[in-house]
PyMOL Python script that loads the backbone (N, CA, C, O; Angstrom):
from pymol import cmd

cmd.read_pdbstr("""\
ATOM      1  N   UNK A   1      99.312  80.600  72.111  1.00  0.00           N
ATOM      2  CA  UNK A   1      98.679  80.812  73.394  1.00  0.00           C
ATOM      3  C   UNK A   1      98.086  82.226  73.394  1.00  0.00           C
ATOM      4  O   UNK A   1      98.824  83.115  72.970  1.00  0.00           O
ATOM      5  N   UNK A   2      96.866  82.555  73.806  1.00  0.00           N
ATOM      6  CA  UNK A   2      95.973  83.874  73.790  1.00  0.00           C
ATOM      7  C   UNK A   2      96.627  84.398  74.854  1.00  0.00           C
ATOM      8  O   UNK A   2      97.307  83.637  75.541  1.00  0.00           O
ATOM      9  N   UNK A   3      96.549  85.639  75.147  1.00  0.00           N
ATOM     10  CA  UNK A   3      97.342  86.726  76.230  1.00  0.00           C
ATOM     11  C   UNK A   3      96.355  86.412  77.199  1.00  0.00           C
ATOM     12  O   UNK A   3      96.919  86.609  78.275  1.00  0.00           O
ATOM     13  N   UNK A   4      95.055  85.988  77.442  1.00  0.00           N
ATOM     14  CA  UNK A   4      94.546  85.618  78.609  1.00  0.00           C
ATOM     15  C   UNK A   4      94.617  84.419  79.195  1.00  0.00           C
ATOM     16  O   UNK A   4      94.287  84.180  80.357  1.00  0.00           O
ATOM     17  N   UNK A   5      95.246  83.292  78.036  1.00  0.00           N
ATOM     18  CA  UNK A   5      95.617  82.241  78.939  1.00  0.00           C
ATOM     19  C   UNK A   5      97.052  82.202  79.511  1.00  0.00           C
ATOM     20  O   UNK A   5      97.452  81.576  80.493  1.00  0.00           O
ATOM     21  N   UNK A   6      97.936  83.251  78.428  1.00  0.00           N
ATOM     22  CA  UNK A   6      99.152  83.597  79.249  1.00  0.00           C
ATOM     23  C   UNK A   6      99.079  84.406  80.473  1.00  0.00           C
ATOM     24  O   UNK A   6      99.932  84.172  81.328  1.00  0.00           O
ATOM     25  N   UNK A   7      98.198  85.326  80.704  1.00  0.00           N
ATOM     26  CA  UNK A   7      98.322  85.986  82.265  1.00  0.00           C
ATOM     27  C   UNK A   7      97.485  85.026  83.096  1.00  0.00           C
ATOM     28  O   UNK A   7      97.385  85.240  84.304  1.00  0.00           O
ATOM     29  N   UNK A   8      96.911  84.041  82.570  1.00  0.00           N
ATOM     30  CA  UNK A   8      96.312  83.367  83.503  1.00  0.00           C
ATOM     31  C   UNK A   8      97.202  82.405  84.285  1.00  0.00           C
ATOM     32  O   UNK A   8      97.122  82.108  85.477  1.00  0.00           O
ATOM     33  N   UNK A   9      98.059  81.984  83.371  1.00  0.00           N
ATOM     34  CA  UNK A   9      99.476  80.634  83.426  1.00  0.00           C
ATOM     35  C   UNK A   9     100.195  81.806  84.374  1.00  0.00           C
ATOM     36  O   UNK A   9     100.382  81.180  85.417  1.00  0.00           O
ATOM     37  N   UNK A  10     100.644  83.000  84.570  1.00  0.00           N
ATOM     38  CA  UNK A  10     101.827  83.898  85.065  1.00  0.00           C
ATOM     39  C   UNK A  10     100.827  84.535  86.444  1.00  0.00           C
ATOM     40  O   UNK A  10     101.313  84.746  87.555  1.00  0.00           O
ATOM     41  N   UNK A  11      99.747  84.712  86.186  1.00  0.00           N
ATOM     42  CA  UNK A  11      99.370  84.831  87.400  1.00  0.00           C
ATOM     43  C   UNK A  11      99.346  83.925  88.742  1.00  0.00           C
ATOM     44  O   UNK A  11      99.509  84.293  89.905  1.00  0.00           O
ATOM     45  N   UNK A  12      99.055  82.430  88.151  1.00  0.00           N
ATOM     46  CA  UNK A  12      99.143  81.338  88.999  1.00  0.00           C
ATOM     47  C   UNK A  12     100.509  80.106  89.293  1.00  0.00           C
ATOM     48  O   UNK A  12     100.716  78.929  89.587  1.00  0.00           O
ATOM     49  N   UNK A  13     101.154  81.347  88.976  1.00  0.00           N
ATOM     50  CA  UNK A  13     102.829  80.868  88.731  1.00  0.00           C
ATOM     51  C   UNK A  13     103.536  80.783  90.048  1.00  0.00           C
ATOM     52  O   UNK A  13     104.104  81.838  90.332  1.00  0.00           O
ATOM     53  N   UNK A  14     103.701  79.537  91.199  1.00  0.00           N
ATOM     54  CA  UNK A  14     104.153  80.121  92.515  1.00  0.00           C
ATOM     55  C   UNK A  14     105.039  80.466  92.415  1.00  0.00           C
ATOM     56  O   UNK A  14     105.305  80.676  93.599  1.00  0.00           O
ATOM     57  N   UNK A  15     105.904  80.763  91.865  1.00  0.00           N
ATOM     58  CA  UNK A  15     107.680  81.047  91.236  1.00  0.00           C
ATOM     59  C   UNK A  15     107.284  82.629  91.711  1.00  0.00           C
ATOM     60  O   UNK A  15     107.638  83.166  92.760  1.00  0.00           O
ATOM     61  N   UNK A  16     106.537  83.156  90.753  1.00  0.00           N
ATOM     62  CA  UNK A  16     106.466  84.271  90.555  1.00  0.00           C
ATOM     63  C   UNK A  16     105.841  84.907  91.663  1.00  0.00           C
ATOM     64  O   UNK A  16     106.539  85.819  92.106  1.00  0.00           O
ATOM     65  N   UNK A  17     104.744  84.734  92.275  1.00  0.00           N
ATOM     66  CA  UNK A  17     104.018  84.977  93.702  1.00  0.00           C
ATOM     67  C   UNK A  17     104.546  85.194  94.770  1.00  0.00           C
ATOM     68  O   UNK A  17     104.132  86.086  95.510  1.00  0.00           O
ATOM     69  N   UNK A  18     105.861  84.206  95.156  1.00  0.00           N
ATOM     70  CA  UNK A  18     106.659  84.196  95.890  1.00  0.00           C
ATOM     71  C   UNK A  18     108.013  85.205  95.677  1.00  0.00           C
ATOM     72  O   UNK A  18     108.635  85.581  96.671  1.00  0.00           O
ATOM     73  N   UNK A  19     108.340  85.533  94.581  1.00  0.00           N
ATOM     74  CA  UNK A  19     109.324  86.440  94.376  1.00  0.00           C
ATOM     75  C   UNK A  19     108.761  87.911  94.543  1.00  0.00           C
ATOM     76  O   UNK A  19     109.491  88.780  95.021  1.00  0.00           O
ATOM     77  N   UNK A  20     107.459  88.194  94.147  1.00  0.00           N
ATOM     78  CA  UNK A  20     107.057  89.208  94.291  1.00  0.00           C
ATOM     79  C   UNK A  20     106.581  89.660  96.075  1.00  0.00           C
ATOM     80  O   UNK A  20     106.537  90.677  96.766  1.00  0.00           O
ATOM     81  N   UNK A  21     106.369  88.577  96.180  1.00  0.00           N
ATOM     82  CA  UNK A  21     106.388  88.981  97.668  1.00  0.00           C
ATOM     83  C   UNK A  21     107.463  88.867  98.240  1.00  0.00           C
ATOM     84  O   UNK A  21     107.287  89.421  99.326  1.00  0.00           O
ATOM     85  N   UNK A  22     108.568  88.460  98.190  1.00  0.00           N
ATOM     86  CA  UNK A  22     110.273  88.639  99.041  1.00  0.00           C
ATOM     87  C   UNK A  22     110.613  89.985  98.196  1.00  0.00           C
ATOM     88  O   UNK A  22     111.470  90.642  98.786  1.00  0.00           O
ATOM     89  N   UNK A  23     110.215  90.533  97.077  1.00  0.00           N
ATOM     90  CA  UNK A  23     110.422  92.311  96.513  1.00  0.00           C
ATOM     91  C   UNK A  23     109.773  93.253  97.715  1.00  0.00           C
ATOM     92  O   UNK A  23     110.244  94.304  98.149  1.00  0.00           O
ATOM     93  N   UNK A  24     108.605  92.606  98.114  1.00  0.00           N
ATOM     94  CA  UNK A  24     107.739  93.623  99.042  1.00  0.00           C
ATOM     95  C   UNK A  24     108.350  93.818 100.262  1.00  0.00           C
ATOM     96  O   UNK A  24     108.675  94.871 100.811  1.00  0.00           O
ATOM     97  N   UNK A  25     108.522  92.122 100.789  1.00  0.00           N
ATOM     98  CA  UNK A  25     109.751  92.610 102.236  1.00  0.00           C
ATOM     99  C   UNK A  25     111.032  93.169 102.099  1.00  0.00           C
ATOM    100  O   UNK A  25     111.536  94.226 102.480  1.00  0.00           O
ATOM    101  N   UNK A  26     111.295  92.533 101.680  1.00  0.00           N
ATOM    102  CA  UNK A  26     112.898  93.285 100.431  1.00  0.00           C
ATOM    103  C   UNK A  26     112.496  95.191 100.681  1.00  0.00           C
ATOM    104  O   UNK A  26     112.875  96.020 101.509  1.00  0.00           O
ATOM    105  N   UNK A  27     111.572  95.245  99.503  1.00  0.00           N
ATOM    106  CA  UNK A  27     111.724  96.620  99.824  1.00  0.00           C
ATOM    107  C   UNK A  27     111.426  97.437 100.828  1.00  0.00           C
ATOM    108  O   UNK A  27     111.878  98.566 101.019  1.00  0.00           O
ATOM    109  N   UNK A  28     110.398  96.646 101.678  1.00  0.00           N
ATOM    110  CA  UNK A  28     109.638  97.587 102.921  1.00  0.00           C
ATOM    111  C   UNK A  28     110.675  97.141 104.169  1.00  0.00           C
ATOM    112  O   UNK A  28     110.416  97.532 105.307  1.00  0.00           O
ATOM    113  N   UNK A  29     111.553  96.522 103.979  1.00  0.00           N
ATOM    114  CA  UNK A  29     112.434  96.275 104.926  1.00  0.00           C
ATOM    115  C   UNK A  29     113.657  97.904 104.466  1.00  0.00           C
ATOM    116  O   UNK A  29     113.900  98.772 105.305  1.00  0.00           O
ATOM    117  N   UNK A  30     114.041  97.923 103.486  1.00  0.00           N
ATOM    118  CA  UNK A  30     115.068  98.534 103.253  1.00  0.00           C
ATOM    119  C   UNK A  30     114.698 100.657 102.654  1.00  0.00           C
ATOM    120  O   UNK A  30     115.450 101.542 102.247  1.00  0.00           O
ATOM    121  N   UNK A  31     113.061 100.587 102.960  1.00  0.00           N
ATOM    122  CA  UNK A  31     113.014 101.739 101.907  1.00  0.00           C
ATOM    123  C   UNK A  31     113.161 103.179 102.845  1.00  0.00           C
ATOM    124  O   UNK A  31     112.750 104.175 102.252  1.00  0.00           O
ATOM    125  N   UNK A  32     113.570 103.359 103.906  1.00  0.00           N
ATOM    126  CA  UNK A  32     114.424 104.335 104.571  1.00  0.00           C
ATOM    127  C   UNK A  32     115.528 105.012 103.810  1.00  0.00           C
ATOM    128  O   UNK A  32     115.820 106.207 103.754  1.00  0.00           O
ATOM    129  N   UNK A  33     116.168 103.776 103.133  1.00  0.00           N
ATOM    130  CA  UNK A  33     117.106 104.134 102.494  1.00  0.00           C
ATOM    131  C   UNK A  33     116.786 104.223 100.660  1.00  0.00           C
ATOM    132  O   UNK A  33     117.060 105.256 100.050  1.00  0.00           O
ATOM    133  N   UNK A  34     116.302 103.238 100.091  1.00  0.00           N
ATOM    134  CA  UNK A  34     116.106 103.351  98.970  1.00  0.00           C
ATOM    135  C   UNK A  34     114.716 104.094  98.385  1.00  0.00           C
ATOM    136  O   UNK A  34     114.506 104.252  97.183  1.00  0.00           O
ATOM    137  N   UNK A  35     113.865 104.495  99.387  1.00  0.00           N
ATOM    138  CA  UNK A  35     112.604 104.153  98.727  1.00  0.00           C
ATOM    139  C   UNK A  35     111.779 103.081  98.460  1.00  0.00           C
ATOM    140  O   UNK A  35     112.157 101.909  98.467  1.00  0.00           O
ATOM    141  N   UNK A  36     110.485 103.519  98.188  1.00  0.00           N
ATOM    142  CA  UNK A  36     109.632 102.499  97.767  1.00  0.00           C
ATOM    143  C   UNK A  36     109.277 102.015  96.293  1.00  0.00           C
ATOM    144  O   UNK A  36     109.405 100.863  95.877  1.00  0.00           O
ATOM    145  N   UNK A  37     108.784 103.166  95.549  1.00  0.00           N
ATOM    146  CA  UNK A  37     108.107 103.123  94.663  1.00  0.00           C
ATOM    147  C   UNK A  37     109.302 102.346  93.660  1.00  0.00           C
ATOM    148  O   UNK A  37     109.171 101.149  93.408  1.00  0.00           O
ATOM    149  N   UNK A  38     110.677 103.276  93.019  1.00  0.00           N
ATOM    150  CA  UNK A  38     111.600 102.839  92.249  1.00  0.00           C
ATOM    151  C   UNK A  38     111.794 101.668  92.240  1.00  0.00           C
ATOM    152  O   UNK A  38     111.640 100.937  91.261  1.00  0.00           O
ATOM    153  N   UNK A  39     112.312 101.199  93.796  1.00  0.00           N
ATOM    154  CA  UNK A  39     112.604  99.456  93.871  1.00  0.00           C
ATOM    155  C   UNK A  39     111.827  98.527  93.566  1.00  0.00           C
ATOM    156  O   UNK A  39     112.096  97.503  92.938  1.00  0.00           O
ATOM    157  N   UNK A  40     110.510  98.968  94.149  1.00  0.00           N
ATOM    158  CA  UNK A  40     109.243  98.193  93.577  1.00  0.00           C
ATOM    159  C   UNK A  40     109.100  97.629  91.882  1.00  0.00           C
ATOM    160  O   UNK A  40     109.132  96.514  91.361  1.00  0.00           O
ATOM    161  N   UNK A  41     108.949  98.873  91.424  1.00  0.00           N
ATOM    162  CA  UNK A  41     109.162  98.769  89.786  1.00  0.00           C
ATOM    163  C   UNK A  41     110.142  98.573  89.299  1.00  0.00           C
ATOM    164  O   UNK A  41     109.734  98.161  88.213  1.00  0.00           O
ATOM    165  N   UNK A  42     111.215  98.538  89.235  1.00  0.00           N
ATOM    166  CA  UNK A  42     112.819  98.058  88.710  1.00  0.00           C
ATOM    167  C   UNK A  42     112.512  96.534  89.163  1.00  0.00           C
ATOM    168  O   UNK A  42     112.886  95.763  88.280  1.00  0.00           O
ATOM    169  N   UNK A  43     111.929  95.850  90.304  1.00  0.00           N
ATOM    170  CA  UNK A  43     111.858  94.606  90.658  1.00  0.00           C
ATOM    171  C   UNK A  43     110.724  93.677  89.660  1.00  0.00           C
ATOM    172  O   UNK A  43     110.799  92.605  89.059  1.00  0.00           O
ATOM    173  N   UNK A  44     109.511  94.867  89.876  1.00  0.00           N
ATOM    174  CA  UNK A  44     108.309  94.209  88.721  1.00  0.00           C
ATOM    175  C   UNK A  44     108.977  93.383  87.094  1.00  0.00           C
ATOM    176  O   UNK A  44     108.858  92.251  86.625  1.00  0.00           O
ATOM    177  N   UNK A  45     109.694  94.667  86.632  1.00  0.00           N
ATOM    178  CA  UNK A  45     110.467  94.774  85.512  1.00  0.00           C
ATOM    179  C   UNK A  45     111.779  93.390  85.409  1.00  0.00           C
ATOM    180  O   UNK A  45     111.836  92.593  84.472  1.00  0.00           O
ATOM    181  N   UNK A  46     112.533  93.397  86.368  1.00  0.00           N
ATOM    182  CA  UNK A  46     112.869  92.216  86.694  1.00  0.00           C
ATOM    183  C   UNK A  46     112.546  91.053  86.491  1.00  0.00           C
ATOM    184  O   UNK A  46     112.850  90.391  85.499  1.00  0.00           O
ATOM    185  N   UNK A  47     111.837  90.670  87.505  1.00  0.00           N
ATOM    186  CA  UNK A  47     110.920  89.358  87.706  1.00  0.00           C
ATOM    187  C   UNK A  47     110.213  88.999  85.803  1.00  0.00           C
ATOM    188  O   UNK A  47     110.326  87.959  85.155  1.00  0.00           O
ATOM    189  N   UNK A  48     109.516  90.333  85.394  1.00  0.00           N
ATOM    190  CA  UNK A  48     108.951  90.295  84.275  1.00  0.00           C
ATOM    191  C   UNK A  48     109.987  89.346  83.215  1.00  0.00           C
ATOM    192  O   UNK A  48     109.735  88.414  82.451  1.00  0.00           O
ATOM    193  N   UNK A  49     110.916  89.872  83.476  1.00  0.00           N
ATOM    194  CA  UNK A  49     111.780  89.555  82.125  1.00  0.00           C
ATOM    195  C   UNK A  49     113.067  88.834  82.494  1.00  0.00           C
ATOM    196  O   UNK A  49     113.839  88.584  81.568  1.00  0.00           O
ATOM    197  N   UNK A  50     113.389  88.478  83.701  1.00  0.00           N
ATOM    198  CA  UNK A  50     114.106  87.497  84.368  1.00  0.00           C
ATOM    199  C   UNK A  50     113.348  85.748  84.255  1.00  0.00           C
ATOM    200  O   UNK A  50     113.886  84.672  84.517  1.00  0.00           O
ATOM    201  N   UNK A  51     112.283  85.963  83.885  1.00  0.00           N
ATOM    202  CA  UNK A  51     111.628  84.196  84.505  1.00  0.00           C
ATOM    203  C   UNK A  51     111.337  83.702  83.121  1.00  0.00           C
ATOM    204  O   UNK A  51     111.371  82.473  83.049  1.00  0.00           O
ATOM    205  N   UNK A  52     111.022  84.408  81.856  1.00  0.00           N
ATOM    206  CA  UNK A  52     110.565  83.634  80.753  1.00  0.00           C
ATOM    207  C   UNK A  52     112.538  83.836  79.769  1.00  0.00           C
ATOM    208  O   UNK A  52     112.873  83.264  78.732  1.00  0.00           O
ATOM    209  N   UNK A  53     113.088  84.461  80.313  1.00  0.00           N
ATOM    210  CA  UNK A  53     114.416  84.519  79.721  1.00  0.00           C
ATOM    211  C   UNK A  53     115.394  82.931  80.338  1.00  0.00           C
ATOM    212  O   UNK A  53     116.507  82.527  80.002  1.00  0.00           O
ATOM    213  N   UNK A  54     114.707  82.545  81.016  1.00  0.00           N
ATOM    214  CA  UNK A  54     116.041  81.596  81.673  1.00  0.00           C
ATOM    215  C   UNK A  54     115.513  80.471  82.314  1.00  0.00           C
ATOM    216  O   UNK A  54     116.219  79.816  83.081  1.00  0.00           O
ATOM    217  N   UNK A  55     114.062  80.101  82.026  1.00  0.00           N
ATOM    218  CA  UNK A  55     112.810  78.746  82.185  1.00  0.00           C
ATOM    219  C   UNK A  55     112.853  78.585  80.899  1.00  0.00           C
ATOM    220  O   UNK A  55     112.977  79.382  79.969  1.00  0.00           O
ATOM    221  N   UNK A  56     112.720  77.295  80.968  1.00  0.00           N
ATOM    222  CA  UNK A  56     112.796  76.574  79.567  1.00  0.00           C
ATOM    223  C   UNK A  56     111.235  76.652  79.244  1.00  0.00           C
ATOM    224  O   UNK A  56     110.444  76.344  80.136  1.00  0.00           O
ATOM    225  N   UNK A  57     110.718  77.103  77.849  1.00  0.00           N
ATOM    226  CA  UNK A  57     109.201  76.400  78.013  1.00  0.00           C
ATOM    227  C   UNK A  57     109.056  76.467  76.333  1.00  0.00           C
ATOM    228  O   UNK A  57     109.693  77.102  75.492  1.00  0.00           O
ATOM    229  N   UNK A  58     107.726  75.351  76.210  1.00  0.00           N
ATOM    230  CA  UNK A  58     108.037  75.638  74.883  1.00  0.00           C
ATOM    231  C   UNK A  58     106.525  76.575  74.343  1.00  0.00           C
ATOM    232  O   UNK A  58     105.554  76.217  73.676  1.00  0.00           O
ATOM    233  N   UNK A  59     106.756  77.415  74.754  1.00  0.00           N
ATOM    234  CA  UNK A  59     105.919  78.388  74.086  1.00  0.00           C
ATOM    235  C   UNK A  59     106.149  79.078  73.170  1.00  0.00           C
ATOM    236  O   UNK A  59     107.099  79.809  73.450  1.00  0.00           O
ATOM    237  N   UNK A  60     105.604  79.325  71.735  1.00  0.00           N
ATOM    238  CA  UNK A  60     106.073  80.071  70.467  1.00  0.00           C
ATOM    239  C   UNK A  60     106.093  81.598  70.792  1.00  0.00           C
ATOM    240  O   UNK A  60     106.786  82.252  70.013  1.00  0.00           O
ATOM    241  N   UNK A  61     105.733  82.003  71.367  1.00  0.00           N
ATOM    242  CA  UNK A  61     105.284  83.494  72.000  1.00  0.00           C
ATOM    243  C   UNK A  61     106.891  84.282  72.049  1.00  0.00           C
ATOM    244  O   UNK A  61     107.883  83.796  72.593  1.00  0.00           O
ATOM    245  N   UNK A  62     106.836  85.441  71.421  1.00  0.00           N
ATOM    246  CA  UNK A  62     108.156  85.931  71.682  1.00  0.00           C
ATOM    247  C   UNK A  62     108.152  86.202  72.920  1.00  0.00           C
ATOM    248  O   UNK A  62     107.188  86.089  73.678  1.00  0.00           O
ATOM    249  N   UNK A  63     110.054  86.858  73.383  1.00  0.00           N
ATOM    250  CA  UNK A  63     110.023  87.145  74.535  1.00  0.00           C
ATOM    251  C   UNK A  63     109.534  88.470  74.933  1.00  0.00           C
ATOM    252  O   UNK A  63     109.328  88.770  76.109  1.00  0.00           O
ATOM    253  N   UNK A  64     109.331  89.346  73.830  1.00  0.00           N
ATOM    254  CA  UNK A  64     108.652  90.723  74.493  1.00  0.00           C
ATOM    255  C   UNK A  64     107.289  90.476  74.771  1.00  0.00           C
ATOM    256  O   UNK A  64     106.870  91.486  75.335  1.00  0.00           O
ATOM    257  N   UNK A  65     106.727  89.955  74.700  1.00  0.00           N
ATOM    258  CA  UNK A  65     105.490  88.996  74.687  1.00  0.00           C
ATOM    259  C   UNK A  65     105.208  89.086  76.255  1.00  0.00           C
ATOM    260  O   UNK A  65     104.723  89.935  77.002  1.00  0.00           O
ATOM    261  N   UNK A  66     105.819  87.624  76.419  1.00  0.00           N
ATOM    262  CA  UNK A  66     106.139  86.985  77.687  1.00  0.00           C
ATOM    263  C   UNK A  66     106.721  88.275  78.997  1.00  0.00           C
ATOM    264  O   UNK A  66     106.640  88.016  80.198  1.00  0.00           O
ATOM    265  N   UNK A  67     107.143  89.289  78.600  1.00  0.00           N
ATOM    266  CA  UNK A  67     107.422  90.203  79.072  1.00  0.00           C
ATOM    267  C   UNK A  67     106.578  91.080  79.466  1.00  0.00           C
ATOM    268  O   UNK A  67     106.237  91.502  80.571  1.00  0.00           O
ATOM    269  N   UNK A  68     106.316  91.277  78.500  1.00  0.00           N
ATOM    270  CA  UNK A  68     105.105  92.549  79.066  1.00  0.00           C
ATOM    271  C   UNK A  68     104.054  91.968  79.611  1.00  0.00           C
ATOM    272  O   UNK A  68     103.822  92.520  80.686  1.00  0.00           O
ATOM    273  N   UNK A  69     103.168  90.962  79.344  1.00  0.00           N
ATOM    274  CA  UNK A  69     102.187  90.149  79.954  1.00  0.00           C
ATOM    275  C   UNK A  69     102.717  89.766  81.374  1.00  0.00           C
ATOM    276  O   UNK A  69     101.951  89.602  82.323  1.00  0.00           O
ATOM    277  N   UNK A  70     104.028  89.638  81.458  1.00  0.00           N
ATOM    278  CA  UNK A  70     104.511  89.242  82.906  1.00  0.00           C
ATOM    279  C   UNK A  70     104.978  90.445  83.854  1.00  0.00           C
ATOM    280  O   UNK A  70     105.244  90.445  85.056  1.00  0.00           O
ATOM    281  N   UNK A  71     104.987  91.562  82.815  1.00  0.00           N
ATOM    282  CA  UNK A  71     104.634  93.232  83.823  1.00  0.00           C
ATOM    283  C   UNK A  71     103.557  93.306  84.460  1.00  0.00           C
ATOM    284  O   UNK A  71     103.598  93.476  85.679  1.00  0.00           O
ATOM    285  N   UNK A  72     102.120  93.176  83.658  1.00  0.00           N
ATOM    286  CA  UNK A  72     101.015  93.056  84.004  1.00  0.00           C
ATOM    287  C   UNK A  72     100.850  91.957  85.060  1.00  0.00           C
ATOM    288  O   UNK A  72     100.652  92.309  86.223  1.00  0.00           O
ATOM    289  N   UNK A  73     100.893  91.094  84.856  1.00  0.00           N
ATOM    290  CA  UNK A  73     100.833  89.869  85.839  1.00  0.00           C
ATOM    291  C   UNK A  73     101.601  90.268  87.092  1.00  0.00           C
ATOM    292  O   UNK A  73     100.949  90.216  88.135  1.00  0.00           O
ATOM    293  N   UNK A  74     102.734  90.615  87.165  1.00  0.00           N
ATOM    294  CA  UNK A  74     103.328  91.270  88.288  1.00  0.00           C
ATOM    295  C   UNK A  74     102.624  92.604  88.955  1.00  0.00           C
ATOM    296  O   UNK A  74     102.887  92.742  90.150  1.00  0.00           O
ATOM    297  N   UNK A  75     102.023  93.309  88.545  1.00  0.00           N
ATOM    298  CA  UNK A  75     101.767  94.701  88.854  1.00  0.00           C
ATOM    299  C   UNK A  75     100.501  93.996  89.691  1.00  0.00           C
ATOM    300  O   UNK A  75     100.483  94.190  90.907  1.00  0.00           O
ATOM    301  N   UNK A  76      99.156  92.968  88.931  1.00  0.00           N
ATOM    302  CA  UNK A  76      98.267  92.384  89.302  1.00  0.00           C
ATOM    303  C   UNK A  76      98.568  91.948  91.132  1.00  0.00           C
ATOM    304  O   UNK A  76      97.924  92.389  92.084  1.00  0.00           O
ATOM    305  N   UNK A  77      99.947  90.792  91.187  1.00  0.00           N
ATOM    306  CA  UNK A  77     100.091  90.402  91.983  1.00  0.00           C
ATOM    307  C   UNK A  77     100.728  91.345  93.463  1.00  0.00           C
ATOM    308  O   UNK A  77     100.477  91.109  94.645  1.00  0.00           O
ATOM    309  N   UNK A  78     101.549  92.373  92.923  1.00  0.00           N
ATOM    310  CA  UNK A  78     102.028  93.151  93.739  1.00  0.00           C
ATOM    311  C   UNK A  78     100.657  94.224  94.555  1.00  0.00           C
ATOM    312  O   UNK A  78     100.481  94.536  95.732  1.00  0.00           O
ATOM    313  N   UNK A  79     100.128  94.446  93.688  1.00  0.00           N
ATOM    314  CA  UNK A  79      98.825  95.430  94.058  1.00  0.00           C
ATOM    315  C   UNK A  79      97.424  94.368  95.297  1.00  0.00           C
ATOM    316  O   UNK A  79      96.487  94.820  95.954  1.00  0.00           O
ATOM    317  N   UNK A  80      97.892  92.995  95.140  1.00  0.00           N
ATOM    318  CA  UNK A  80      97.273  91.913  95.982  1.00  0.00           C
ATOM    319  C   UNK A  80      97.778  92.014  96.932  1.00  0.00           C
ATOM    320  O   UNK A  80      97.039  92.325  97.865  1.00  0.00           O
ATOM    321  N   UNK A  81      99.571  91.783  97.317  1.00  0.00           N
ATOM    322  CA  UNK A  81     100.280  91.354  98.136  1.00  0.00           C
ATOM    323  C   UNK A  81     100.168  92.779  99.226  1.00  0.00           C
ATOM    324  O   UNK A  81      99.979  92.614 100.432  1.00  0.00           O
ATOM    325  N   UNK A  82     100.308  94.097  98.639  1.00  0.00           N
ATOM    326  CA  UNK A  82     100.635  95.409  99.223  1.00  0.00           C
ATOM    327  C   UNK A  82      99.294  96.149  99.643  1.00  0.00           C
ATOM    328  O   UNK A  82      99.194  97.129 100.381  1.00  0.00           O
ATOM    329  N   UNK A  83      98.158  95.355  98.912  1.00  0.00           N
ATOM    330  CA  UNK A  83      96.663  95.539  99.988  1.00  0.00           C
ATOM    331  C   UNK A  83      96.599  94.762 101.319  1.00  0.00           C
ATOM    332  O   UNK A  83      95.959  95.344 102.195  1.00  0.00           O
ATOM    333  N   UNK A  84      97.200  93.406 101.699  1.00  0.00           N
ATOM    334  CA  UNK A  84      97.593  92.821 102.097  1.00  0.00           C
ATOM    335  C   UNK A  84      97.879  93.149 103.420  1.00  0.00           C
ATOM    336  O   UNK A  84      97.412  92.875 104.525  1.00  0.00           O
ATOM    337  N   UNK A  85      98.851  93.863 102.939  1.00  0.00           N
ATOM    338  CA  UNK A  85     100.153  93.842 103.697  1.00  0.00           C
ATOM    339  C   UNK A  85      99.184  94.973 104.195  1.00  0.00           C
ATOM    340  O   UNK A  85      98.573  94.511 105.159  1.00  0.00           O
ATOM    341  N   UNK A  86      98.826  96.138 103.964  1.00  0.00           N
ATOM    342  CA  UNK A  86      97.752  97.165 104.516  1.00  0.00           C
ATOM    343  C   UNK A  86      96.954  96.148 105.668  1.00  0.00           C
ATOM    344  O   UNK A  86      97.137  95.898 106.859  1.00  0.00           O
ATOM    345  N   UNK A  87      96.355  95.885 105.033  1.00  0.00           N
ATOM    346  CA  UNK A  87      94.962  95.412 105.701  1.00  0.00           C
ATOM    347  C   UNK A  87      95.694  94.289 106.847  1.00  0.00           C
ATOM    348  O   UNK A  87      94.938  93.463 107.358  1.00  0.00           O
ATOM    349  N   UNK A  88      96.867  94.283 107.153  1.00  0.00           N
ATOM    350  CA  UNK A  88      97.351  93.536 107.757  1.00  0.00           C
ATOM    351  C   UNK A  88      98.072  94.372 109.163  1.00  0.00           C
ATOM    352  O   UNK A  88      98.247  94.124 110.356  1.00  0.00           O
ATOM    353  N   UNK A  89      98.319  95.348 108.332  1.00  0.00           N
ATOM    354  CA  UNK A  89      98.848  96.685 109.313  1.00  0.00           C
ATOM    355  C   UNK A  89      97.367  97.769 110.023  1.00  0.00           C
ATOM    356  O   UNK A  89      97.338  98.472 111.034  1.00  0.00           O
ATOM    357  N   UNK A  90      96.812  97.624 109.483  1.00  0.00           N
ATOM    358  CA  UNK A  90      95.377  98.156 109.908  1.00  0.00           C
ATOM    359  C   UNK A  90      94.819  97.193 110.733  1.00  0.00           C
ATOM    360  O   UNK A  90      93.998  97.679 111.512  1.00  0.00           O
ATOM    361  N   UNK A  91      94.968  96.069 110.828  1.00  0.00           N
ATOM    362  CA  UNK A  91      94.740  95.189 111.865  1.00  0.00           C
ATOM    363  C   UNK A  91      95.373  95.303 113.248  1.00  0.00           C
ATOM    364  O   UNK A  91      94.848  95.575 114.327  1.00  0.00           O
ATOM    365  N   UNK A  92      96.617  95.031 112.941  1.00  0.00           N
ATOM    366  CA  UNK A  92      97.872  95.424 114.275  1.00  0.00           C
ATOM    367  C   UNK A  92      97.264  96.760 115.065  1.00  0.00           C
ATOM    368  O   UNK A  92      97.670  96.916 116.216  1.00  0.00           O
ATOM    369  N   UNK A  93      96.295  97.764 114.517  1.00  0.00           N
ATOM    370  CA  UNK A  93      96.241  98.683 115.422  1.00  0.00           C
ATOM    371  C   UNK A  93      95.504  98.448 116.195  1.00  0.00           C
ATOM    372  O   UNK A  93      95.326  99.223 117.134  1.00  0.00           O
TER     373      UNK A  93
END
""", "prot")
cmd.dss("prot")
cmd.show_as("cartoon", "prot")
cmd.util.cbc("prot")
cmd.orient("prot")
């Protein structure tokens, strides 16, 4: 599988879309206390290497592979969700 049809497969992954956005409320609910930025990325990193470790698939692709392409793919989706979430709060005013 080419790395652009793998971020294409991880970008359009609802698994993944949806987890990255319960990280965003997750964190913007709690970052008084923790922060933003750290939780954010410890979660990216997560998700990255939490979903191709423990889904069955049969892709030959190692897992650092599947990993780092699924950093990228995460960073992609988080940087969607947290314009979003802006342009959503810029509205409310």
């Amino acid at each position: 599988m080419t790395l652009t049809d793998l971020l294409t497969a991880q970008l359009t992954d609802l698994f993944r879309i949806g987890l990255i956005i319960a990280l965003v409320f997750t964190t913007t609910r709690n970052a008084a206390v923790t922060g933003k930025v750290i939780p954010l990325l410890a979660g990216v990193i997560f998700v990255a290497v939490i979903i191709p470790a423990t889904m069955q698939t049969s892709s030959p692709d190692p897992l650092w592979r599947l990993a780092a392409v699924g950093i990228a793919a995460n960073l992609i989706i988080l940087a969607i969700v947290l314009a979003g979430m802006a342009a959503l709060a810029r509205l409310r005013r």
